[in-house]
N, C-alpha and C positions, 0 to 999 in steps of 0.2 A: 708238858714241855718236851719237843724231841730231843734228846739227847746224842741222835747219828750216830750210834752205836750198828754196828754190825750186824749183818742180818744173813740168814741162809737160804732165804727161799723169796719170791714173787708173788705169794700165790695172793688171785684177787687182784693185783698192780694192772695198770694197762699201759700197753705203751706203746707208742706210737712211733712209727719209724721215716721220715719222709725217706722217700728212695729207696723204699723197701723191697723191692724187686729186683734190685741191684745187687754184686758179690757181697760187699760190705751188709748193706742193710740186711740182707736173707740171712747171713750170718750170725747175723745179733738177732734177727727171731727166734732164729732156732733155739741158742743160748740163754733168752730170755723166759722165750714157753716152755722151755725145760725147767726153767727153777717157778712155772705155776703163773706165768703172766699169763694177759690177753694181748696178744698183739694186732695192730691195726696197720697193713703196709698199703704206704700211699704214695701216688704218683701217674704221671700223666695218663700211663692206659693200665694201670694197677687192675682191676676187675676184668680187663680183657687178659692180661697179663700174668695174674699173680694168682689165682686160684690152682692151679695144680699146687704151687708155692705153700699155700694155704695149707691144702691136703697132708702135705708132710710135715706139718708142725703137729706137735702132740696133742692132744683134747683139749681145748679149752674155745673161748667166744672169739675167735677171731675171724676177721674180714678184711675185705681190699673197699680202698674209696681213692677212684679218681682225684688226683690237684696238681696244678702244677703250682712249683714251687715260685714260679715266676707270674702269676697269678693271685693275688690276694686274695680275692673275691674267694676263690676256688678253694684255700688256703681257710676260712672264716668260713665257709659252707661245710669245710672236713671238720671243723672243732667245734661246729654244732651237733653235727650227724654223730659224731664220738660221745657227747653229751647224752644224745638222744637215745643211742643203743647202749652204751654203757654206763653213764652218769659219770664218768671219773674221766682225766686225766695225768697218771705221776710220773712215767716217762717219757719227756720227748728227746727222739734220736736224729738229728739231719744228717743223712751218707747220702743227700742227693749234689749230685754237682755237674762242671762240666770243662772240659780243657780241650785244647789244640797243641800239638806239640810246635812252639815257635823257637826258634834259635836266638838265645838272650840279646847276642850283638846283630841280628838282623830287624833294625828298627821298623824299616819297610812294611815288615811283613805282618806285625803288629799291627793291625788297621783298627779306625776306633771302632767300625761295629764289632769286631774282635773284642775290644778291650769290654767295649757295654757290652758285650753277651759275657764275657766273663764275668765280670762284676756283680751283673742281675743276678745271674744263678747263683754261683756260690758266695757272694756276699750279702745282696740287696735279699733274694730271695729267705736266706738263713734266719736271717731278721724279720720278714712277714712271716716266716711261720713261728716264732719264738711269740713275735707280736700274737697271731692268732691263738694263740692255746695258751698265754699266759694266763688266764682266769681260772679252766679247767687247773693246769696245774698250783695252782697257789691256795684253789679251795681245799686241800688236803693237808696243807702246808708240810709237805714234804715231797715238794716235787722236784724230777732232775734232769736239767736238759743236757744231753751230752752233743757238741760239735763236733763232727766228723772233721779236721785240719790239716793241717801236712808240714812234714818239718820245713818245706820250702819257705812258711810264713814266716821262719828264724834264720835258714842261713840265706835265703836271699837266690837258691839253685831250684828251678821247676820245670815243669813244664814251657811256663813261658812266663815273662816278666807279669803280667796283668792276674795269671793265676797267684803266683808269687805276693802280688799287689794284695786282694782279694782276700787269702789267708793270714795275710800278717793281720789287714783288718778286722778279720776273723774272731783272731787270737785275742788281737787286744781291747774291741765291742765285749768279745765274752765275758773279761776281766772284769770291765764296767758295769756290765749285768750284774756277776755273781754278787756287787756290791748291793745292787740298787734292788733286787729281784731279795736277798740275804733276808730273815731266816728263813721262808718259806718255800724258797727256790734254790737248789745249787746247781753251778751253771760250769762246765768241762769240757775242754779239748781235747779229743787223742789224734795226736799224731802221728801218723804213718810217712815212713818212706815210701821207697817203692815196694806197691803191691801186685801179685800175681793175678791181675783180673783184665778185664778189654776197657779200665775207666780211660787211659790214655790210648788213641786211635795209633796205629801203626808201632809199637812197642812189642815185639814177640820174643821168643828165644833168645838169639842171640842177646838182647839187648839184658835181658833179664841175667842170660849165664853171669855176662861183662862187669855189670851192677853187684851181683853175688862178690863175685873172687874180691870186690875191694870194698864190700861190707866187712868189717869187723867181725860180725857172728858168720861170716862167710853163706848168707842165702836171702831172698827176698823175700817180705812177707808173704802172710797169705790173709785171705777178707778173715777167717777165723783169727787169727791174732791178733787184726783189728778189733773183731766182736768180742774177745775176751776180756780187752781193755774196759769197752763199756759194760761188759757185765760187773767186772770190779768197781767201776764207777756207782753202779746201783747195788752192791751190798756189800762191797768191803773198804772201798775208798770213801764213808760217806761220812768224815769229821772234812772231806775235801772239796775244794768251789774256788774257784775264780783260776786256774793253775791247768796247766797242757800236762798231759801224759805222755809219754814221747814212745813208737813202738817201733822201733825200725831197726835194731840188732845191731845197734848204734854207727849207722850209715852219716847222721850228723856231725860225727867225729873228726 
């Protein structure tokens, strides 16, 4: 029987990161193949993309497989091929997404192919890949999926309303999971504020300093604060499932 007792190392674990070529997800590889994973980062030109990526993680079986995350098909071809070269699945990580920065009260501009590409990607899509590897991860029956989220999906301030939308759905799908997926599966949130990387278009300095002075820990994150969250989700938060971790120097405040 597992008893989710605490653990110091990965070694032998694989895990899988959608959007792993991204601040966030390269983050958590690194942090992951350091404690002895194999990490597999995927995404839509991953193999064209992520092999330098590769290079700088520590020794172990790691590789890039193309998918997008808005592609199932693509999505169920990655969780065979992870099968095939590795035989295992225990953690899957999604930091893939995608936003526009919209002005809350400019309805206008919210258009619906706006709103469906938001949606697909960071909601619909989270879900087909949760869908494709839940077998890989449940045959070990310890397996843990963390959601990359954002405090937006609780206080209702984002990017734009539809991203906003998107996460709260996020949050509270995952909750359902952790139920239904439960003993075999624990299923986690961490959410970030604002992070120091290019995921939101036209966001630079200034915006960043402005954000700082009226965060409470006085600074924006970074993709590593993020990754540390989900490394604690995979060995020291692990009596935890269905619940957000919240990482943003309490900006939610």
């Amino acid at each position: 029987m597992n008893t989710f007792q605490s653990v110091d190392d990965l070694n032998n674990k694989v895990a899988v990161i959608i959007g792993g070529s991204g601040a966030v997800g390269f983050a958590t590889a690194k942090r992951l193949a350091s404690l002895g994973a194999n990490c597999v980062l995927v995404g839509r030109n991953a193999i064209e993309k992520s092999v330098e990526q590769i290079n700088q993680l520590p020794a172990g079986k790691h590789f890039c497989l193309n998918a997008s995350i808005i592609d199932s098909e693509s999505l169920v071809a990655a969780a065979k091929e992870v099968e095939l070269r590795l035989g295992r699945c225990d953690i899957l990580v999604n930091s893939a997404g995608f936003t526009k920065p919209v002005p809350a009260a400019n309805l206008d501009a919210l258009t619906d192919d706006l709103i469906d590409d938001i949606l697909k990607t960071n909601f619909r899509g989270v879900f087909a890949s949760i869908r494709a590897f839940q077998v890989l991860l449940k045959a070990n029956r310890d397996g843990l999926i963390v959601n990359v989220s954002s405090i937006a999906g609780f206080t209702g301030v984002g990017s734009n309303l539809a991203y906003v939308a998107a996460k709260a759905s996020l949050d509270i799908v995952s909750d359902s999971l952790a139920k239904v997926l439960a003993p075999d599966i624990r299923v986690l949130c961490v959410s970030p504020g604002v992070v120091d990387s290019a995921f939101v278009p036209g966001r630079g300095d200034d915006f960043n300093d402005k954000t700082a002075a009226t965060t409470p820990l006085k600074r924006i994150g970074t993709p590593d604060d993020v990754a540390s969250a989900i490394e604690a989700c995979a060995t020291r938060l692990r009596f935890s499932t269905g619940t957000r971790i919240v990482v943003d120097g309490g900006r939610h405040l």
